[in-house]
C-alpha positions as CSV (number, residue, x, y, z in Angstrom):
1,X,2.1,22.4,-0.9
2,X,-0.1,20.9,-3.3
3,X,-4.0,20.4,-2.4
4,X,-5.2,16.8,-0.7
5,X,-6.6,14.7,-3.3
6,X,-9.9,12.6,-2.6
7,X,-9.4,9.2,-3.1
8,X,-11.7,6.5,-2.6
9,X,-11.8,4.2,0.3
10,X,-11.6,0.7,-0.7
11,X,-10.9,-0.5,2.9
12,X,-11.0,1.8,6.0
13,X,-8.2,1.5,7.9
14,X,-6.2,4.0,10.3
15,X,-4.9,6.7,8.2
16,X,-0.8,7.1,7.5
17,X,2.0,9.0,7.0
18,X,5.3,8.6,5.7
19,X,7.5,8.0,2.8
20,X,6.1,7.5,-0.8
21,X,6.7,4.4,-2.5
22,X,5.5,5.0,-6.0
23,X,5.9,1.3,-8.0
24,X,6.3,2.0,-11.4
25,X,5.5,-1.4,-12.1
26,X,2.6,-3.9,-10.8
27,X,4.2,-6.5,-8.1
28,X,2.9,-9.6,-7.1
29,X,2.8,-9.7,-3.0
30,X,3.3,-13.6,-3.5
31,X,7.2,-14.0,-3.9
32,X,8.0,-10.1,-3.9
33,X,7.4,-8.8,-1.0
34,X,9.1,-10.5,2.1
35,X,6.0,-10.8,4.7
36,X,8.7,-10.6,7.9
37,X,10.7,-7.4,6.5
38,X,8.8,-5.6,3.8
39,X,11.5,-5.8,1.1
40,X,10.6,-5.8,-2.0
41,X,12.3,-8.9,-3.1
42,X,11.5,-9.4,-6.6
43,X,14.6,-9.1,-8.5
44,X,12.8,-8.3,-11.7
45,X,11.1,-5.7,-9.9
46,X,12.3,-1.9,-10.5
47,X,11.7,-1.0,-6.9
48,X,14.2,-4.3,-6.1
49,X,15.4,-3.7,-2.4
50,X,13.2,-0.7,-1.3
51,X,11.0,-1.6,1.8
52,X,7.8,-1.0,1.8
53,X,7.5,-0.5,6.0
54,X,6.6,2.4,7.0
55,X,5.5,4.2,3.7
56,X,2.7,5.4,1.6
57,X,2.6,2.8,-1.2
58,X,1.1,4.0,-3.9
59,X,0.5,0.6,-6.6
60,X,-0.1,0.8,-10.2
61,X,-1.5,-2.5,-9.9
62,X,-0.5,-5.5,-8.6
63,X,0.2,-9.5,-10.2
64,X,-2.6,-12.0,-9.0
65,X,-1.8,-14.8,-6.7
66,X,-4.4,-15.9,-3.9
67,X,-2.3,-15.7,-1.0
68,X,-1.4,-11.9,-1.8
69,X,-3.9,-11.3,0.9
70,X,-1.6,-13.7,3.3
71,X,1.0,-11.9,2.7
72,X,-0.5,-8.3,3.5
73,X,-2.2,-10.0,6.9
74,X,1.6,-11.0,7.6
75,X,3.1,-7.4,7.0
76,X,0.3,-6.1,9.0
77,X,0.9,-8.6,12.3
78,X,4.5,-8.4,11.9
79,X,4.3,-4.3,12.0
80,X,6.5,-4.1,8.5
81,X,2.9,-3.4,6.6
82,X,3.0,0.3,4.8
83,X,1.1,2.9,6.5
84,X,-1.7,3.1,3.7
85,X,-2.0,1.8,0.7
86,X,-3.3,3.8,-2.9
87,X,-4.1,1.5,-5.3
88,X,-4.8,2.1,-9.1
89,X,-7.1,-0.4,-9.6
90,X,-8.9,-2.3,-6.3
91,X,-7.6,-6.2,-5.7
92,X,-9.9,-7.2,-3.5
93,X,-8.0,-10.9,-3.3
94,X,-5.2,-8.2,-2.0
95,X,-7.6,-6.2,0.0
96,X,-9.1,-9.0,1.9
97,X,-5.8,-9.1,3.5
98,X,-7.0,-6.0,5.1
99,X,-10.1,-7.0,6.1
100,X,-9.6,-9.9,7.8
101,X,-6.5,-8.8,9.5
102,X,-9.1,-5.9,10.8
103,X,-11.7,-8.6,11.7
104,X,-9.0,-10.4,13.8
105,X,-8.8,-7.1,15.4
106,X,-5.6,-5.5,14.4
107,X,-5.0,-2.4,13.6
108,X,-4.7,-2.0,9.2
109,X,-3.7,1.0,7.6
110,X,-6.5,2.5,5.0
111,X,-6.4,1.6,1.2
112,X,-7.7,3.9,-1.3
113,X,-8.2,4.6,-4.8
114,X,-6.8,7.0,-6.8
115,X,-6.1,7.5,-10.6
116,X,-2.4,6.6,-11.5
117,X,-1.6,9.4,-13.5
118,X,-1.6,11.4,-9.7
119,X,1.5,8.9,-8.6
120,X,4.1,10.7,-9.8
121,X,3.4,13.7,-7.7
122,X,3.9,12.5,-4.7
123,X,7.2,10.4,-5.9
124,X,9.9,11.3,-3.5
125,X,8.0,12.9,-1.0
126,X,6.7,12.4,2.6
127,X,2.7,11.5,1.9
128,X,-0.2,11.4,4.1
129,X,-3.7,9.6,3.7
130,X,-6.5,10.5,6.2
131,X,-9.6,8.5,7.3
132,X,-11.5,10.0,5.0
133,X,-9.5,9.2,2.2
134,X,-7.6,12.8,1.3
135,X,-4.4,11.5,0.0
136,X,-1.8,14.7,0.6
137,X,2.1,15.7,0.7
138,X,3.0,15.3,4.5
């Protein structure tokens, strides 16, 4: 097993476990992800048709839109949000998703920071981020 990894927390959040999703390209949350399943829906997407429910999602970025952060508080109420969430680069329009879904007082899975070129790694297999931001194979 490889050692956990520290990433930074961008939003605390209860950890997760699960499934990695590594993108390998940015999405926009706006039009390509489905708030009521989790699909990735984007058919110019590479990841077209995976879900993101459920799993790690580790992001190498993500497209702008203002209403990605409606779109995350959606997955999150609807219970088809990923478990954590390991960003490349923070989006805090993203992130506020989090933040206020937290403030309305439900429960969010914890986004951290990590350097991209660590993705790969965990491509394929069951991943695990802890409150404190380790990000580890499961």
């Amino acid at each position: 097993m490889k050692p956990a990894v520290q990433g930074e927390i961008l939003v605390p959040g209860a950890a997760g476990e699960g499934e990695a999703l590594v993108l390998t390209a940015p999405i926009s949350f706006w039009g390509g992800v489905d708030p009521k399943s989790g699909r990735i829906v984007d058919v110019r997407h590479p990841e077209y048709g995976e879900t993101i429910s459920g799993r790690v999602l580790f992001l190498p970025g993500t497209i702008g839109s203002s209403s990605a952060s409606a779109v995350l508080m959606e997955l999150v109420h609807s219970g088809h949000a990923p478990t954590a969430l390991v960003l490349h680069e923070p989006d805090p329009i993203l992130l506020l998703g989090l933040i206020v879904a937290r403030e309305v007082g439900w429960q969010t899975p914890i986004a951290v920071r990590l350097d991209s070129a660590r993705f790969a790694g965990f491509a394929g297999s069951q991943a695990a981020v802890s409150q404190d931001g380790f990000v580890n194979m499961a």
